[in-house]
C-alpha positions in Angstrom: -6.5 111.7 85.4 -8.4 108.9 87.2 -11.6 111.1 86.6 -10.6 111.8 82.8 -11.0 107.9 82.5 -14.1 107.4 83.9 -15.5 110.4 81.8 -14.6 108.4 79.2 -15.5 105.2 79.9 -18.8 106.6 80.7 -19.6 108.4 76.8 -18.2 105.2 75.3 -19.6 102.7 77.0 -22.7 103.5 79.6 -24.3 106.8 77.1 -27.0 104.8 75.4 -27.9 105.8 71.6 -31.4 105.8 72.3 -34.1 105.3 69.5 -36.4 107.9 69.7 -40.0 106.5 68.6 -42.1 109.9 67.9 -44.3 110.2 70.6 -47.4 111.2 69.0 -47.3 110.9 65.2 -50.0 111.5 62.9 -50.5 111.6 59.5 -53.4 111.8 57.4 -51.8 112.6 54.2 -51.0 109.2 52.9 -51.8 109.2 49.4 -53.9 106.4 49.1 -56.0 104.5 46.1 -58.5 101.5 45.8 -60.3 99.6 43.3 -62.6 97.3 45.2 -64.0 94.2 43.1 -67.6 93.6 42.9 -67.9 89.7 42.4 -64.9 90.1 40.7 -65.6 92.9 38.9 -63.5 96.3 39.4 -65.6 99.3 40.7 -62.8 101.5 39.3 -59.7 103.2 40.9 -60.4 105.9 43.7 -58.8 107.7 46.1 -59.5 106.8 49.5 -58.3 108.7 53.3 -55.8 106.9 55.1 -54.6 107.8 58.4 -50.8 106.1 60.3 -50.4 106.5 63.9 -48.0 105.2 65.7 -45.9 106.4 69.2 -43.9 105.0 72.6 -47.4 104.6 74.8 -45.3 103.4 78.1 -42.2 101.3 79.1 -42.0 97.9 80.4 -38.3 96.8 82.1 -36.9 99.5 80.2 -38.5 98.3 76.6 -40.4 100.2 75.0 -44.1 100.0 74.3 -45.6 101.0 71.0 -48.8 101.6 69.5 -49.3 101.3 65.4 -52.3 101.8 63.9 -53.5 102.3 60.3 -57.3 103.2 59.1 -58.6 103.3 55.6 -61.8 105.0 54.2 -63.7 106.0 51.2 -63.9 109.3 50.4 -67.5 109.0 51.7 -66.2 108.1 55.3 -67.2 104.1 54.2 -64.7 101.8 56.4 -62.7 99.8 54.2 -60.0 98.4 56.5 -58.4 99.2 60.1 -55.7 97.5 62.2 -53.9 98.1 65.6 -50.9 96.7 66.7 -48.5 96.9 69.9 -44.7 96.3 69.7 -42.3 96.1 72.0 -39.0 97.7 70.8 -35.3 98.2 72.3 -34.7 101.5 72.7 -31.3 101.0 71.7 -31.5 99.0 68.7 -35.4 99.3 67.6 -35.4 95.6 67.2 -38.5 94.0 68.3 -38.1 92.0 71.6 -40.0 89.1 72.0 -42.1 88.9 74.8 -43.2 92.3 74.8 -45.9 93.5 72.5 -49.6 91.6 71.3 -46.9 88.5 70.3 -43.7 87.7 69.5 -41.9 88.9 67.1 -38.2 89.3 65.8 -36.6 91.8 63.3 -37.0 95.8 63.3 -40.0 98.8 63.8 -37.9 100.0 61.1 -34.5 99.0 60.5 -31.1 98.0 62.1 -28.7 101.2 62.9 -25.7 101.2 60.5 -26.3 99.4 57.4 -24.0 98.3 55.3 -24.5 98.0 51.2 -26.4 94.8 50.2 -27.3 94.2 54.0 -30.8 92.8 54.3 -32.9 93.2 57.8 -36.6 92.3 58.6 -39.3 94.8 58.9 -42.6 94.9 60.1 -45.0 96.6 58.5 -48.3 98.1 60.1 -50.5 96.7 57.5 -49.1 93.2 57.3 -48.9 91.8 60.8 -45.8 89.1 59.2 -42.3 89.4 58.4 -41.5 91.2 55.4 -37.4 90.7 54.8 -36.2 93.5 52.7 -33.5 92.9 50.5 -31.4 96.0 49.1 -31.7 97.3 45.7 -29.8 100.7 45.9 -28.7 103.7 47.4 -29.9 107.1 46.6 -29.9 110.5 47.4 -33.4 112.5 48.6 -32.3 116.4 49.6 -28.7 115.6 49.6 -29.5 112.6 52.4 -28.2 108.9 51.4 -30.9 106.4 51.5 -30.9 103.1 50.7 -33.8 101.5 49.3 -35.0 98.2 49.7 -37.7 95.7 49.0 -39.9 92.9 49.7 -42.4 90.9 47.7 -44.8 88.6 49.9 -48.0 87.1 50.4 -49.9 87.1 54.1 -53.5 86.8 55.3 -55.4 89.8 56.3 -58.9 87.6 56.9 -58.7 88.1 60.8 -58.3 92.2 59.6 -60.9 91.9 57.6 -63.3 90.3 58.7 -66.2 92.3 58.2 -66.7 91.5 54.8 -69.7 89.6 53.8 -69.2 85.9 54.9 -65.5 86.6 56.6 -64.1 84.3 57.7 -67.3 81.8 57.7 -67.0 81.4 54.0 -63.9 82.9 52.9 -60.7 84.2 53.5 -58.1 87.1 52.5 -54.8 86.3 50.5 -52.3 89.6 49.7 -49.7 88.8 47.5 -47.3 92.8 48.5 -45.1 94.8 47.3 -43.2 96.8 50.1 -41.0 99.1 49.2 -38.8 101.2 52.0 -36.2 104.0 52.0 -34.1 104.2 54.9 -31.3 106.7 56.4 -28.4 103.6 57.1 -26.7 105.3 60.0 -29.5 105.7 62.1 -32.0 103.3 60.8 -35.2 105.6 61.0 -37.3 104.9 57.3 -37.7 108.3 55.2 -40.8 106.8 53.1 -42.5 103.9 52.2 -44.9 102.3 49.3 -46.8 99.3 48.9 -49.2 97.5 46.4 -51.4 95.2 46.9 -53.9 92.8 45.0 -56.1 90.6 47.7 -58.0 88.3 46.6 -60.9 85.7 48.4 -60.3 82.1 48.9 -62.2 79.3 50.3 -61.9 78.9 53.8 -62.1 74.9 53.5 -60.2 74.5 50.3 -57.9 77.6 50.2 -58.8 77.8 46.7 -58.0 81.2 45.3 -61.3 83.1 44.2 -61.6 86.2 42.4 -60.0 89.8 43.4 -61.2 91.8 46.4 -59.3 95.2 46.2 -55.9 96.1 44.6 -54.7 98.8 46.6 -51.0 101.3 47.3 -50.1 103.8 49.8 -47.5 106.2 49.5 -46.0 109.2 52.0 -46.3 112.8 50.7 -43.9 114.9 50.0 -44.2 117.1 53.0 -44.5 113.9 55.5 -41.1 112.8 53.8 -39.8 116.1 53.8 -40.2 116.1 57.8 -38.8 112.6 57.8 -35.7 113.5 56.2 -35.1 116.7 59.0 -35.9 114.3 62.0 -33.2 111.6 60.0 -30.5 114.3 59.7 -30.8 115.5 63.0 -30.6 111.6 64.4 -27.7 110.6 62.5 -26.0 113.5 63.9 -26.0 112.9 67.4 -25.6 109.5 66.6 -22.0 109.8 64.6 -21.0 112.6 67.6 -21.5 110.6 70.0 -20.0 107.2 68.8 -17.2 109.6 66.4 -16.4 112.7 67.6 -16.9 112.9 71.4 -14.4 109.3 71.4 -12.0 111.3 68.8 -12.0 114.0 71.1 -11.6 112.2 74.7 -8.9 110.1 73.4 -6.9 113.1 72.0 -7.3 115.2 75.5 -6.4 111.8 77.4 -3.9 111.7 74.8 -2.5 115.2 76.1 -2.8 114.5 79.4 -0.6 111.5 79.5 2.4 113.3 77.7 1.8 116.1 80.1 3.0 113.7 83.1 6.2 113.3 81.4 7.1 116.9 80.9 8.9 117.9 84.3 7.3 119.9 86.8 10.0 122.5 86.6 10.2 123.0 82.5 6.1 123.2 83.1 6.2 126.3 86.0 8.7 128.0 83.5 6.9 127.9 80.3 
């Protein structure tokens, strides 16, 4: 019996739900677009390769370490913008410990495990290196998964990413005023897709007047990368509600069984 208990004890309490941070994840199927001003002038809308990567590179006192990275080119292999960022993330929760990482930060890689309706949560996004807070707008259904969606409209500065633009940052500077949009599997937390849009614009690095446009800008996941997304979700949340659901259901009834077994006497037990 005494075993029983600990057995117990042990799934409940001392089994970790562990996040599980692909890792090596590529994909170069974002489907991306730019218009890049001229002076202020649009060049027109184009399609442009964009390439996420991001994966558990090591651990540190049991936190994970992670590497995010996002490149953008022309069609015609021009750079347009790259970035690389290092988290460090609990493996448990997948909220960012500060710390850990290139600096401190607080809120999710993703999002919290177990939302609730009309629960918000911050999220970091790879190509905005600031808190976006994502407020929920509704739940759906993507290949008979819920997801809730949320969103988050923002402004950062991206003139330390960008700064090999003509006269960046000597001159001028980068303002994005963003559009974030993010669906999310609630029990596990693990995003199924993402989209943004963007219009950045130059401003004066002594006055901070706004100038004219630099780019306006969106990425979105294909339907392949979302379809994986979606597998890799459904298998998480799984495990997840077995572990914390059933395995507990299912101790508690065998403990259960056990107990009222040590009041049926020895005798009426040998006989049946």
């Amino acid at each position: 019996m005494g075993i029983l208990l600990l057995a117990i004890a042990f799934f409940l309490f001392l089994f970790p739900i562990r996040m599980n941070i692909y890792p090596k994840f590529h994909t170069h199927a974002l489907l991306s677009v730019d218009n890049i001003h001229v002076n202020g002038t649009p060049s027109g809308t184009e399609l442009s390769k964009s390439s996420w990567w991001f994966g558990t590179v090591g651990t540190k006192n049991g936190i994970l370490m992670v590497k995010n990275k996002f490149e953008v080119e022309t069609l015609t292999d021009q750079h347009i913008f790259s970035v690389e960022r290092f988290y460090g993330i609990d493996p448990q929760t997948g909220a960012h410990i500060p710390g850990y990482g290139d600096h401190n930060r607080t809120g999710y890689f993703f999002a919290p495990q177990h939302l609730s309706e009309g629960q918000s949560f911050t999220y970091w996004h790879v190509n905005y290196d600031t808190p976006a807070h994502m407020q929920f707008i509704g739940k759906e259904k993507i290949e008979r998964l819920t997801v809730y969606r949320y969103q988050a409209l923002f402004d950062t500065d991206q003139t330390t990413e960008l700064d090999s633009l003509p006269d960046v940052p000597e001159k001028y500077g980068i303002t994005l005023e963003v559009n974030l949009t993010l669906l999310v599997e609630p029990v596990t937390g693990h995003f199924i897709t993402y989209e943004d849009h963007a219009n950045a614009y130059y401003y004066d690095s002594k006055t901070h007047e706004r100038l004219h446009k630099w780019n306006e800008f969106s990425n979105r996941m294909t339907l392949p990368m979302i379809h994986s997304h979606i597998i890799f979700a459904k298998l998480m949340k799984y495990m997840i509600l077995s572990v914390q659901k059933i395995l507990p259901i299912s101790f508690a009834i065998l403990g259960m069984t056990l107990i009222l077994l040590q009041f049926v006497p020895k005798k009426h037990r040998k006989k049946r």
